[in-house]
C-alpha positions as CSV (number, residue, x, y, z in Angstrom):
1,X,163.5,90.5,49.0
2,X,160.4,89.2,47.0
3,X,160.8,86.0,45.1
4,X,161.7,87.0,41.7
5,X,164.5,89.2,42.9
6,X,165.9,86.3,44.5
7,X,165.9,84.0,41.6
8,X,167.4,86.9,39.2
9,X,170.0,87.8,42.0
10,X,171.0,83.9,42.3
11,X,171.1,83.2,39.1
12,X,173.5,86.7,38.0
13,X,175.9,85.7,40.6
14,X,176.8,83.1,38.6
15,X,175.8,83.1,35.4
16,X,179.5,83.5,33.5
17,X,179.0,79.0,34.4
18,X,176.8,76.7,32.8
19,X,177.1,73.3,32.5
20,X,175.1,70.3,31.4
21,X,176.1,67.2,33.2
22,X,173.9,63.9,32.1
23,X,172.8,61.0,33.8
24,X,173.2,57.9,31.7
25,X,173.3,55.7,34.4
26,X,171.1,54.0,37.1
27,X,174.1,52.8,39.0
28,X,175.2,55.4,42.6
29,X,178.8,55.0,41.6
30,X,180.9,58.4,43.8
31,X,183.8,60.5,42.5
32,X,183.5,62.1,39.5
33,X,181.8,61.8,35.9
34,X,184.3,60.3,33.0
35,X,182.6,63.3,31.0
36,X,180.0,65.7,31.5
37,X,177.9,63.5,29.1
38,X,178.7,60.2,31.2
39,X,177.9,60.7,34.5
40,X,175.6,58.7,37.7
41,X,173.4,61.0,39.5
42,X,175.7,61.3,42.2
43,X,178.5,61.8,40.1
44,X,176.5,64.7,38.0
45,X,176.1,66.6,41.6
46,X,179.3,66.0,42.9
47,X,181.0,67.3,39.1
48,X,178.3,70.4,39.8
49,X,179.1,71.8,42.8
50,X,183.0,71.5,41.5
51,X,182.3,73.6,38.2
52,X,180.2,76.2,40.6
53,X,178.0,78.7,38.5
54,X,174.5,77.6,37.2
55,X,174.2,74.0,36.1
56,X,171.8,71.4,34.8
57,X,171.5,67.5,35.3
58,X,169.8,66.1,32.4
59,X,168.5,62.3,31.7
60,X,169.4,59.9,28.7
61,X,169.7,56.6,30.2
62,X,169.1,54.1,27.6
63,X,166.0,51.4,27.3
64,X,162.6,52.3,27.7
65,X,160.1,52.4,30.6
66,X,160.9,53.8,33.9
67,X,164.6,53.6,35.1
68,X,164.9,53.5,39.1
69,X,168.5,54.5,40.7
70,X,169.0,53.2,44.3
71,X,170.7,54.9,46.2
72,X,173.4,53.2,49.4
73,X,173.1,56.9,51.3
74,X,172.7,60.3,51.1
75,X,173.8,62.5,47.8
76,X,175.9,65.4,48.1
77,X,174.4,68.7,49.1
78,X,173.7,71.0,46.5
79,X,176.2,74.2,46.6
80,X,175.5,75.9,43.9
81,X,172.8,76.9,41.6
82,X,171.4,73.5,40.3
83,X,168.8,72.6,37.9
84,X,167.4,68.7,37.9
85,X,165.1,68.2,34.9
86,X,164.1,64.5,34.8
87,X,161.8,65.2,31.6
88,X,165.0,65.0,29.4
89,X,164.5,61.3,30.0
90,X,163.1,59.7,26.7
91,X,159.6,58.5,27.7
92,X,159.1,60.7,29.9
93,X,155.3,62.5,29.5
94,X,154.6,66.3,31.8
95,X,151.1,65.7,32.3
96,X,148.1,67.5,30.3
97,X,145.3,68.0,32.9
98,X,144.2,71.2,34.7
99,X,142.3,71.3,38.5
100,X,139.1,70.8,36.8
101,X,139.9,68.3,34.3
102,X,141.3,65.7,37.4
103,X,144.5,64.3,38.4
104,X,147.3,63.7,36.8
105,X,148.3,62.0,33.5
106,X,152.2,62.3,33.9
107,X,154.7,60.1,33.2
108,X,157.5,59.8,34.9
109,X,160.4,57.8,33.9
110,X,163.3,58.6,36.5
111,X,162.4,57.2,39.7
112,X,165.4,57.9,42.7
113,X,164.9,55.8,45.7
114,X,166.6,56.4,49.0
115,X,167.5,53.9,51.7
116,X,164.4,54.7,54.1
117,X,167.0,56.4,56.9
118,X,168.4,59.0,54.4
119,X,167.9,62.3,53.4
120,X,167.3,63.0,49.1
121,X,168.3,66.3,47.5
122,X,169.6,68.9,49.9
123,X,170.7,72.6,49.3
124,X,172.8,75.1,51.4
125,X,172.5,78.6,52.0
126,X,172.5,81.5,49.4
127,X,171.5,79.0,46.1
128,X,168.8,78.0,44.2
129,X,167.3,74.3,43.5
130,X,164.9,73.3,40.6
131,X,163.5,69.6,40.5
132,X,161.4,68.4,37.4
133,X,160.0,65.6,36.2
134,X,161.0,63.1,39.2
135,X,159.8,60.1,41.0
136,X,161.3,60.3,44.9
137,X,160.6,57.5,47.3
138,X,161.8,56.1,50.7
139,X,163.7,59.4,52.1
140,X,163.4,60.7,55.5
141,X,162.9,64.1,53.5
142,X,163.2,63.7,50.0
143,X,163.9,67.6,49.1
144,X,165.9,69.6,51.9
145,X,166.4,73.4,51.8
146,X,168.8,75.0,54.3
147,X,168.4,78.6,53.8
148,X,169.5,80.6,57.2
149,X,167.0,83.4,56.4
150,X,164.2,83.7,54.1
151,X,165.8,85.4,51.7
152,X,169.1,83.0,51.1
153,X,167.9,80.2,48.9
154,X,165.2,79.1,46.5
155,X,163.5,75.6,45.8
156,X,161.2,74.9,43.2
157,X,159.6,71.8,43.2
158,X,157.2,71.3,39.4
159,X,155.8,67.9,38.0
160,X,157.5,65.1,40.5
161,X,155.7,62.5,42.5
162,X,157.3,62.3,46.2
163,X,156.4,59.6,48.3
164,X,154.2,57.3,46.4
165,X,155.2,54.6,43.3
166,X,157.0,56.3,40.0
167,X,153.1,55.4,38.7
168,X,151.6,57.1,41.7
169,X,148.7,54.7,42.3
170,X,150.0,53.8,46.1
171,X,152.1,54.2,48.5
172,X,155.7,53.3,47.7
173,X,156.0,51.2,50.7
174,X,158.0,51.7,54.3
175,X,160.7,54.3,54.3
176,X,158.9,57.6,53.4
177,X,159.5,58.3,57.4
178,X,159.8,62.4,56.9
179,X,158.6,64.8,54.3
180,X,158.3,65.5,51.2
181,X,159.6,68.2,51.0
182,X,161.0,70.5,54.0
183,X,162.1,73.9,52.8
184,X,163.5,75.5,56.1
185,X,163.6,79.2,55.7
186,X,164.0,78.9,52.2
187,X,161.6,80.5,49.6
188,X,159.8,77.8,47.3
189,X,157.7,77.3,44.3
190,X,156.0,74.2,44.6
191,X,153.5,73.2,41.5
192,X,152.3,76.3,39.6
193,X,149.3,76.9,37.3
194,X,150.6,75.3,34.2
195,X,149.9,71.4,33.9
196,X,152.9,70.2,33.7
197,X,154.0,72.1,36.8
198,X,151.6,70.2,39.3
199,X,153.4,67.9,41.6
200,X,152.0,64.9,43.9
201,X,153.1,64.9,47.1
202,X,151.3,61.8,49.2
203,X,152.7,58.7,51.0
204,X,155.0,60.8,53.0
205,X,155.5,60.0,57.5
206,X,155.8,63.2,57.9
207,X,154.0,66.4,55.6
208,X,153.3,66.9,52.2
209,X,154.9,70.1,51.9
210,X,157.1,71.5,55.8
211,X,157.6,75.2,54.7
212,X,159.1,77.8,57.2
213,X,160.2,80.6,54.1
214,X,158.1,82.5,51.8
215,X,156.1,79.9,49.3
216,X,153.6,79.5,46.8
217,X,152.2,76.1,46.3
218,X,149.6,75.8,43.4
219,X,147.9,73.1,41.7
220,X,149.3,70.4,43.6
221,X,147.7,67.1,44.7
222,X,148.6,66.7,48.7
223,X,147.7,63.3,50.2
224,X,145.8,61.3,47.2
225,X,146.7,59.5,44.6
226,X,147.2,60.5,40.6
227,X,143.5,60.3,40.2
228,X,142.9,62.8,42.9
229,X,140.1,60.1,44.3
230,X,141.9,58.0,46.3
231,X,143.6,58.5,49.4
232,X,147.5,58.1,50.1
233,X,147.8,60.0,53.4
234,X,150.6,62.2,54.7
235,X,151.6,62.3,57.9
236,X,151.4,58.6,58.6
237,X,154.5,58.9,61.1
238,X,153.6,61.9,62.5
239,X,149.8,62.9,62.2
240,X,151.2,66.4,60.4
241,X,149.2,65.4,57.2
242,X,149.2,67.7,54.1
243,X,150.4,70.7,54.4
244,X,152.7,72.5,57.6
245,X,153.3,76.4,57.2
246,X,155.9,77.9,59.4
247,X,155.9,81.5,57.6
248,X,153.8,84.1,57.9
249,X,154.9,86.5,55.0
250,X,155.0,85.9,50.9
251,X,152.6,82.7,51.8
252,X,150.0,82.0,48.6
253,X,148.4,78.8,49.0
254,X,146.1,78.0,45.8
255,X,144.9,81.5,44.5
256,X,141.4,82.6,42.5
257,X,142.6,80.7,39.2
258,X,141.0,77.1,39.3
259,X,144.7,76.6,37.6
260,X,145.9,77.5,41.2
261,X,143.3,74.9,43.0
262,X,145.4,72.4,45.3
263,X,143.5,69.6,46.8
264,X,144.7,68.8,49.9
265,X,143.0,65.7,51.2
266,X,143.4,62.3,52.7
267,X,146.1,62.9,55.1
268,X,146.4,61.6,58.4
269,X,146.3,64.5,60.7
270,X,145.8,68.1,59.6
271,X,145.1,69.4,55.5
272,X,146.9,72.3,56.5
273,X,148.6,73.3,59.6
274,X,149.3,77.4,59.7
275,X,151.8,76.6,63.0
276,X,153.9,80.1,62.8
277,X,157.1,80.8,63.9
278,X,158.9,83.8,65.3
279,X,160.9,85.3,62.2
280,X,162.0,88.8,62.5
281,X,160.8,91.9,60.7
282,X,158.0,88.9,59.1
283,X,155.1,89.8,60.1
284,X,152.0,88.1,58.8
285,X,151.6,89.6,55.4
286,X,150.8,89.1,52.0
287,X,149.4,85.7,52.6
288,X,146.7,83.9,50.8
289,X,144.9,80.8,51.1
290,X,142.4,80.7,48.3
291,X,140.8,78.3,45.9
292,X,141.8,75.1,47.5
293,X,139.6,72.0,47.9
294,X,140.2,70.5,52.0
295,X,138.8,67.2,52.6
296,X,137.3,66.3,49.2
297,X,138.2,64.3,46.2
298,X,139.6,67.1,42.7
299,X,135.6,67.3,41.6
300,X,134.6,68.5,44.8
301,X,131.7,66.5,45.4
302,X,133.2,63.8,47.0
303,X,134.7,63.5,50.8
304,X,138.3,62.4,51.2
305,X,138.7,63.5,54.7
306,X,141.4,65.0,56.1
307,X,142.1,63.7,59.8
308,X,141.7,60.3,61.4
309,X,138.7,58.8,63.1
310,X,140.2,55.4,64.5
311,X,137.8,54.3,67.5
312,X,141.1,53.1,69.6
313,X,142.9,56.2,69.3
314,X,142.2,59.7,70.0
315,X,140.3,61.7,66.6
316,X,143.1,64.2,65.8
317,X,143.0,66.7,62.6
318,X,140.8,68.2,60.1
319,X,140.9,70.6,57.5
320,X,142.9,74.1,58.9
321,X,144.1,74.2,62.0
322,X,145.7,77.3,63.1
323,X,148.2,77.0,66.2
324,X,149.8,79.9,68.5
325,X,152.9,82.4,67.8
326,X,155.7,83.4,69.7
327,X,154.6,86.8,69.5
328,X,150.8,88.5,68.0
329,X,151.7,88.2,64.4
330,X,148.6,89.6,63.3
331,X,145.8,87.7,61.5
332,X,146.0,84.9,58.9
333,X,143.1,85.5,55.9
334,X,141.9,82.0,55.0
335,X,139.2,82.7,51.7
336,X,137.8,85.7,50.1
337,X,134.8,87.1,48.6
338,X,136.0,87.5,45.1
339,X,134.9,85.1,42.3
340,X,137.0,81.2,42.5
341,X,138.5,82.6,46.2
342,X,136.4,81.0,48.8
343,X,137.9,77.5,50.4
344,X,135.9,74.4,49.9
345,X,136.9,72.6,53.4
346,X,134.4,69.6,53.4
347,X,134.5,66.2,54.8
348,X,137.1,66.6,56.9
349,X,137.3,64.1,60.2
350,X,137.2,67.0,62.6
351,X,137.1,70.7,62.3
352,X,136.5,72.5,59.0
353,X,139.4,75.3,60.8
354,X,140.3,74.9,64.2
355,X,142.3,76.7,67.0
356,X,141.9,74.2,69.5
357,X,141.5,76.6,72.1
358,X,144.7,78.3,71.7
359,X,145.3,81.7,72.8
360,X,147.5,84.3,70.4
361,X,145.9,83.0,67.5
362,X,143.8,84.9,65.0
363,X,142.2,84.3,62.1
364,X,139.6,85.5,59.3
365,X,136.8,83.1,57.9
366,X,136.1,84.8,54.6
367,X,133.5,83.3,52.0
368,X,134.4,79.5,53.0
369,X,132.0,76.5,52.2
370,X,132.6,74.6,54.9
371,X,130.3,72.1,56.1
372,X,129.8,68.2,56.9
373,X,133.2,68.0,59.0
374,X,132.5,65.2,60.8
375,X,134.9,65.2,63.7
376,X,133.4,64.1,67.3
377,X,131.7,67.4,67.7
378,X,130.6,68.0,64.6
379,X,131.9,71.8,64.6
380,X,132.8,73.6,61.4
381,X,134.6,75.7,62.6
382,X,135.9,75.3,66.6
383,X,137.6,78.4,68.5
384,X,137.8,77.1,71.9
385,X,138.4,73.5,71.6
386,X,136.8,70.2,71.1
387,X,132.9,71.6,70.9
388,X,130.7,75.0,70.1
389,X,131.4,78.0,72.2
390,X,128.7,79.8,73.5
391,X,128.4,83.2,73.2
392,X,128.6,85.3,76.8
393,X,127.8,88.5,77.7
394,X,129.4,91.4,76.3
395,X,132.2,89.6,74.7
396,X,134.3,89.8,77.2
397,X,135.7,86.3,77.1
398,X,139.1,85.6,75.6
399,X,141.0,83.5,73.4
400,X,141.5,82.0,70.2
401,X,139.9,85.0,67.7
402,X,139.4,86.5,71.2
403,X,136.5,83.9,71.1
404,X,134.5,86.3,69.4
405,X,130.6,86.0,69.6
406,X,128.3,85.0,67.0
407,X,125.1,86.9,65.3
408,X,122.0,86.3,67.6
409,X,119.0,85.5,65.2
410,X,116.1,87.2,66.5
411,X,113.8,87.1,63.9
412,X,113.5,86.7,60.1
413,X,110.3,87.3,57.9
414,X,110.4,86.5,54.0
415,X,108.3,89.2,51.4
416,X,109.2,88.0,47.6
417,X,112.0,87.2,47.0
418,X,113.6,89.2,49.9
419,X,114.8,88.0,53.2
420,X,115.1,90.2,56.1
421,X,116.7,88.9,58.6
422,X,116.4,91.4,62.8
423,X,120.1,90.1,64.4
424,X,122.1,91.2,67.3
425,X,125.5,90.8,67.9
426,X,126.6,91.0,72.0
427,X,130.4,92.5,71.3
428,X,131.1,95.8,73.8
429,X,132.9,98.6,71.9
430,X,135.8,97.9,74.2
431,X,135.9,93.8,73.6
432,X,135.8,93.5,69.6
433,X,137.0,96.2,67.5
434,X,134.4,97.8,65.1
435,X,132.9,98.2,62.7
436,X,131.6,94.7,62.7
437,X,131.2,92.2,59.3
438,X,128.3,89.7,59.5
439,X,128.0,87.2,56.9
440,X,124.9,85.1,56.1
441,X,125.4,81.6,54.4
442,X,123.0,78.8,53.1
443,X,123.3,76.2,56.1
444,X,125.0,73.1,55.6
445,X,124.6,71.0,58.2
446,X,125.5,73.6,60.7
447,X,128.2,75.1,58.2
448,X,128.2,77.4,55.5
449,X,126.9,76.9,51.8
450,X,126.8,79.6,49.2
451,X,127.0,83.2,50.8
452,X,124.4,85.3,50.7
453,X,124.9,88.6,51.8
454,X,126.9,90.8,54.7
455,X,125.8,93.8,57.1
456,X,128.2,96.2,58.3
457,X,127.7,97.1,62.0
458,X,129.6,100.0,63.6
459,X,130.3,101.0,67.0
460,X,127.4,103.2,67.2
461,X,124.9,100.1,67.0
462,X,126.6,98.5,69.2
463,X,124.4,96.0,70.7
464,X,121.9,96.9,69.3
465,X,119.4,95.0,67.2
466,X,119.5,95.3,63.7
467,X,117.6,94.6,60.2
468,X,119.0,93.3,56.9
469,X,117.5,92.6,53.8
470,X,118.7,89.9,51.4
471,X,117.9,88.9,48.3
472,X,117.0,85.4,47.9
473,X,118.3,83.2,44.6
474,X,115.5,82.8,42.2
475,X,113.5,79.8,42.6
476,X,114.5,78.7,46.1
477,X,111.8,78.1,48.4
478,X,113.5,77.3,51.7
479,X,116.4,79.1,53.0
480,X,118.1,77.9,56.4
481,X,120.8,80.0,56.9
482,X,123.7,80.4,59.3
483,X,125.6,83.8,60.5
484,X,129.1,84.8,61.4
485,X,131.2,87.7,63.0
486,X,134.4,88.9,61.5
487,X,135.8,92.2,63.8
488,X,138.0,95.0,62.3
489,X,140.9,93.4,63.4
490,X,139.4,89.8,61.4
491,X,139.0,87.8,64.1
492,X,136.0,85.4,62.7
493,X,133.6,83.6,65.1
494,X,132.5,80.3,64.9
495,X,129.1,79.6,63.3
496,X,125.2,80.4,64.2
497,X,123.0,77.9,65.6
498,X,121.2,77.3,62.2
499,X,118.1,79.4,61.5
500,X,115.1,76.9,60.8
501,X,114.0,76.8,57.0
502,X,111.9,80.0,55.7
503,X,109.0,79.2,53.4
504,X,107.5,81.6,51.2
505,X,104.7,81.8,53.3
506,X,106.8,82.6,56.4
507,X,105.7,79.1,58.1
508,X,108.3,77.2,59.1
């Protein structure tokens, strides 16, 4: 069941109920509200799940500035279809700025703190859970889904701040010892393209955003701070860092809108970890991951790495890193060729995307930048483990991407404003499945820049040397320039040794 028809059918199950219960209190009194206008927070869920249907908790607690409930445990779980909107709150500001205006300019005003041990705002099966406009702190995971497929329930997370202060300028303190939010197999909308729907999710022990159901997260800053230039890592507890995906189906991470951008940077451990599990009849399918900045500040010009470099501990993380299945799931695209869909995955402190050697894991490398990931290697992108794989005769090797080999330069001559490029690719018909996509990219530092062109190669060159002609941008005088292998089945190699810079005059 897609998304939509899972809100609709959620929502019509019970929509004859509807109830607005207010929070008008910062005290964590239990039982039950004196009126639906006079309630605690845990009073307000507690009256909700009694009246059943669809219901809201709304905000009018008096005095101004930001109003902080404590909480002495967990709150009830969620049991029916439940709307928390913490923007009713007078003072309360959504914020104003898009991707690429910055961070964040919200004000929040309703700030819930747990006891550090606890878990926050939980759901069961078969309902739906919106949360707006809130500051959650100190939780072992602060939002909890609990859907038993991915089709039961439905989060959405738009315009809160988990993890760090209610101001979101640092970390909130000790406490944040799990997630920030931890779907399960639930579905989930976390952020969006509108402004006020962009969340901050940083600070956290665990991940950013622990998603095993169908998601879309959009526009969200994941391990910095409100500024989107400073780092307040995830994954402090358990080197997950940003981002963990568990689905494999209904996945859209970012999108070709800059609205859509997420920049997922500063955590401790991995930007985003696509670590699948076995669901059945999901297959990998309709998934994106598009548009997103990995290991840089929101401008993009800045590194805020990803990973960890600490000289007494082992370096672990980076910006992708793509683990194993149960089963072949198929292959998970990571970029595009369209306009705004390439990845920018730069400055990370190890990999740009890495399989650590795995076996049973396959993935596409489609228009990224990445370059200047600065991990011990120094490899953009890493199939085998921990270093560059060489290439080997007839590509008969196997493992991660079936370690598929990389474009052989053989020679390159430059007429013009053309660039032809003589390459050779050592894949066997029966050891990579054709026809064969090679992609040239400006080097960067042994990564890729801006793309330049592609080939086709099918089975009947095989092997063979062949020629392309490319144009070169207008102007440029010098044009290094690294290759890369993407099979029928998208399975991406790593990188080209670097091809020394061209001059017009063909002397390099």
């Amino acid at each position: 069941m897609c998304r939509a028809a899972l809100v609709a059918a959620l929502c019509a199950a019970h929509a004859a109920h509807a109830t607005t219960f207010t929070v008008t209190s910062v005290a964590d009194t239990a039982g039950t509200c004196p009126s639906p206008d006079s309630c605690t927070l845990r009073q307000a869920i507690t009256d909700a799940n009694a009246a059943g249907g669809v219901n809201t908790i709304g905000f009018a607690i008096a005095g101004s500035g930001l109003h902080t409930i404590t909480l002495g445990g967990p709150l009830p779980t969620s049991t029916h279809d439940l709307t928390i909107d913490g923007y009713t709150q007078p003072g309360s500001v959504m914020n104003t700025l898009t991707p690429d205006q910055g961070g964040l300019d919200t004000v929040l005003a309703i700030e819930i703190v747990g006891t550090g041990n606890s878990t926050g705002l939980v759901i069961q099966a078969n309902t739906a859970l919106t949360v707006r406009g809130l500051a959650l702190n100190h939780f072992s995971d602060a939002i909890i889904g609990n859907g038993g497929n991915p089709d039961s329930s439905f989060i959405t997370v738009q315009g809160c701040f988990i993890g760090t202060r209610a101001d979101g300028t640092a970390f909130a303190g000790v406490g944040n010892t799990g997630s920030a939010i931890r779907t399960g197999f639930s579905a989930s909308q976390i952020g969006g393209t509108l402004p006020w729907q962009r969340n901050l999710l940083s600070g956290n022990g665990g991940a950013g955003l622990l998603s095993g159901g169908p998601t879309t997260v959009q526009g969200n800053l994941i391990g910095t701070d409100r500024s989107g230039t400073l780092a307040i890592p995830n994954g402090t507890a358990t080197n997950w860092g940003g981002v963990i995906i568990a689905a494999h189906a209904d996945v859209h991470l970012g999108g070709s809108d800059p609205a859509a951008r997420n920049v997922i940077s500063g955590n401790h451990g991995w930007g985003i970890g696509l670590w699948p599990a076995a669901i059945a009849g999901h297959p990998i399918g309709d998934f994106e991951l598009k548009g997103n900045f990995i290991g840089t500040d929101w401008s993009g010009t800045r590194p805020l790495p990803n990973g960890f470099a600490d000289p007494a501990a082992a370096k672990y993380g980076g910006g992708i890193q793509v683990t194993p299945g149960p089963v072949d799931l198929g292959t998970y695209p990571i970029g595009g060729f369209g306009v705004g869909e390439a990845n920018l995955i730069v400055g990370n402190d190890g990999a740009g995307i890495a399989s650590s050697g795995y076996p049973n894991v396959y993935f596409s490398n489609l228009g990224n930048v990445i370059h200047h990931n600065r991990g011990e290697h120094r490899v953009n992108v890493d199939l085998g483990g921990f270093g560059p794989t060489p290439n080997d005769a007839d590509d008969a090797d196997s493992g991660a991407n079936n370690l598929q080999n990389y474009p052989q330069i053989l020679a390159v001559s430059r007429a013009g404003d053309q660039l032809t490029i003589t390459y050779r690719v050592d894949s066997a018909v029966g050891n990579a499945a054709y026809p064969l996509r090679i992609d040239f990219h400006e080097n960067r530092r042994g990564g890729s820049g801006a793309w330049l062109g592609a080939d086709t190669c099918g089975a009947g060159d095989a092997q063979q040397p062949r020629q392309v002609v490319l144009d070169v941008p207008a102007g440029v005088r010098a044009v290094p320039f690294v290759a890369t292998v993407t099979d029928a089945n998208g399975y991406s190699s790593e990188f080209s040794p670097a091809y020394d810079v061209i001059y017009e005059d063909d002397f390099d």
